[in-house]
C-alpha angles and dihedrals in degrees: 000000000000089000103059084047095068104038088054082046088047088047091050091052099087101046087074094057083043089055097044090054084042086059098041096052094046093049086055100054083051088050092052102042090050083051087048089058101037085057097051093045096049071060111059093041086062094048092046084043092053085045097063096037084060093047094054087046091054094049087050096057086046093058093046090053095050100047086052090057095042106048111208119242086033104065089176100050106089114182121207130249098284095073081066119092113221086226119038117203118228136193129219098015100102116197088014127108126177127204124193130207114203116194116177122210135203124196127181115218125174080219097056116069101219122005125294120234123213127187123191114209120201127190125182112180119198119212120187140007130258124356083351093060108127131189133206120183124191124182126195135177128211130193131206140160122255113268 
C-alpha cells in the first residue's frame, strides 16, 4: 500500500511546474496587451495635443489677419487682401506654422448703395512632424462696404 502512495506522489510532481509556465505566460500576454494600450494611448494624447496646439495657431492667424485688414483706431477703413501675408510667424508655437488664404468678394445688391465687399479668410495651422503632424483649419468672412 505504501508503495502505491509514493509513485502517485512521484506522477503528481510535475502539474505544479506546468501550472507555474501556464501563469506566466498568461501573465505575459496580459503584460503585453496593457503595454500595447498604454502605447496607443500615449499616442493619441500627442496627436490631440498637436491638435490644439493647431487650432490655437489657426485662430491666431485669423486674428492677425484681421487686425491687418482692420486697422485699429479706424473701425470703417477695411483693406483688401493684399495687406494679408500667405504665412503668418508665431511665437511661441514651436514646430507650428500657419498659412492663410485671402479671397475678396463683390456683390452687387439694389439695396445696397455702392457695392459690398466680402473677404473670406482661411487658416490652416500645422502642429508636429511625421506620423504626429496635425492640421486645424478655420475659415472666417468679413463684409464691408466698397471705399
Amino acid at each position: 500500500m505504501r508503495r502505491n502512495c509514493s509513485r502517485l506522489a512521484i506522477k503528481q510532481t510535475g502539474s505544479a511546474l506546468v501550472v507555474v509556465i501556464f501563469i506566466i505566460t498568461v501573465m505575459a500576454m496580459m503584460a503585453a496587451a496593457m503595454i500595447k494600450i498604454n502605447a496607443s494611448q500615449a499616442a493619441t494624447t500627442t496627436q490631440e495635443i498637436q491638435g490644439t496646439r493647431a487650432w490655437f495657431a489657426a485662430h491666431s492667424g485669423i486674428e492677425i489677419s484681421l487686425n491687418k485688414l482692420f486697422p485699429i483706431g479706424d473701425p470703417k477703413q477695411m483693406l483688401t487682401c493684399a495687406v494679408i501675408s500667405k504665412q503668418i510667424p508665431l511665437v511661441d508655437f514651436d514646430g507650428c506654422e500657419v498659412r492663410v488664404e485671402c479671397n475678396e468678394f463683390a456683390a452687387n445688391d439694389d439695396a445696397v448703395v455702392g457695392v459690398e465687399r466680402r473677404i473670406q479668410l482661411r487658416s490652416t495651422g500645422r502642429c508636429g512632424s511625421g506620423q504626429y503632424q496635425v492640421a486645424r483649419q478655420q475659415q472666417v468672412w468679413v463684409k464691408g462696404l466698397a471705399q
